[in-house]
N, C-alpha and C positions, 0 to 999 in steps of 0.2 A: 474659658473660651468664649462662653457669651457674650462677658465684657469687652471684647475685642471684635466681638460683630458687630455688637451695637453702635460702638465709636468710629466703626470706619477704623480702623485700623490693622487686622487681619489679612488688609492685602499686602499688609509691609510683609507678613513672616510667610518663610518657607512652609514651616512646618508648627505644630504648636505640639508640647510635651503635658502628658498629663501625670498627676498624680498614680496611675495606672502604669505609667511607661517603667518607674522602676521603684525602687524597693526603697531604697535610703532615701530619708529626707532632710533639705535646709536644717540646720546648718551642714550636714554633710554634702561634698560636692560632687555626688553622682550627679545629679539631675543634670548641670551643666557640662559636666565632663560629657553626659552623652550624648547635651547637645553639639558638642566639639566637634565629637565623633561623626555624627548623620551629616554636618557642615563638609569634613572632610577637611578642618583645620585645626592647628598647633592650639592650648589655651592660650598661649602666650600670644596669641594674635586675635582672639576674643576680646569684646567690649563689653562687660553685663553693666544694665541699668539696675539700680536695685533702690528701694523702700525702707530698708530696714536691715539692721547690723546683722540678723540672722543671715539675710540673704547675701550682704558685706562677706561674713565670716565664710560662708559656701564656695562665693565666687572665687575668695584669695586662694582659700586651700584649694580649688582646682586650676589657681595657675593663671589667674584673667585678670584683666584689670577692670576695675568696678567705681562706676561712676553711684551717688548715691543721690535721690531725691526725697529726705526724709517726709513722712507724712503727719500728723499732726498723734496720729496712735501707735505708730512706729518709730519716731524720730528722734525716742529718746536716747537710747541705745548708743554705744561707743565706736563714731567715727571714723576716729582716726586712722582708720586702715586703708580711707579709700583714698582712690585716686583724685577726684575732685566731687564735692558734694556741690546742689545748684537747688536754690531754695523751690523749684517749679520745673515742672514738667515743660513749659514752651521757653525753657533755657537748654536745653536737650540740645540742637543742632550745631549748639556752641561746643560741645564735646569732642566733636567729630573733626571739630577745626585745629582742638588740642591732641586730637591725635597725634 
């Protein structure tokens, strides 16, 4: 959550989940499914941005489509599942447009 103070970023999310919030973790898809939940929306209408095939493999199995920005210690990992991978983060609001 720091991470997201620091950059200015924090005012984009409703809410932040922590490690604390529930029990299974990535690659399992509680974390997101319960962000579904607190939204009040279907997965199927979820976006996850994700890092790494763990977080890939989490988002599918709960139903969301999952955009990927591999990282340089994450990136190894088996893509192919996602919806569109984008070599950088200020490629992002191109996603929204493929919505």
């Amino acid at each position: 959550m720091l991470q997201h103070e620091r950059t200015g970023a924090r005012r984009f999310f409703e809410f932040l989940l922590t490690s604390a919030d529930y029990s299974r973790h990535k690659p399992d898809p509680e974390p997101y499914l319960l962000a579904a939940e607190r939204l009040g929306l279907a997965p199927a209408d979820c976006l996850v941005i994700e890092d790494s095939e763990r977080g890939l493999v989490a988002a599918t199995r709960a139903g969301m489509r999952c955009a990927v920005i591999p990282r340089w210690l994450s990136g190894a990992g088996d893509l192919a599942a996602a919806w569109r991978v984008r070599p950088e983060v200020t490629r992002v609001p191109e996603l929204f447009a493929d919505w």
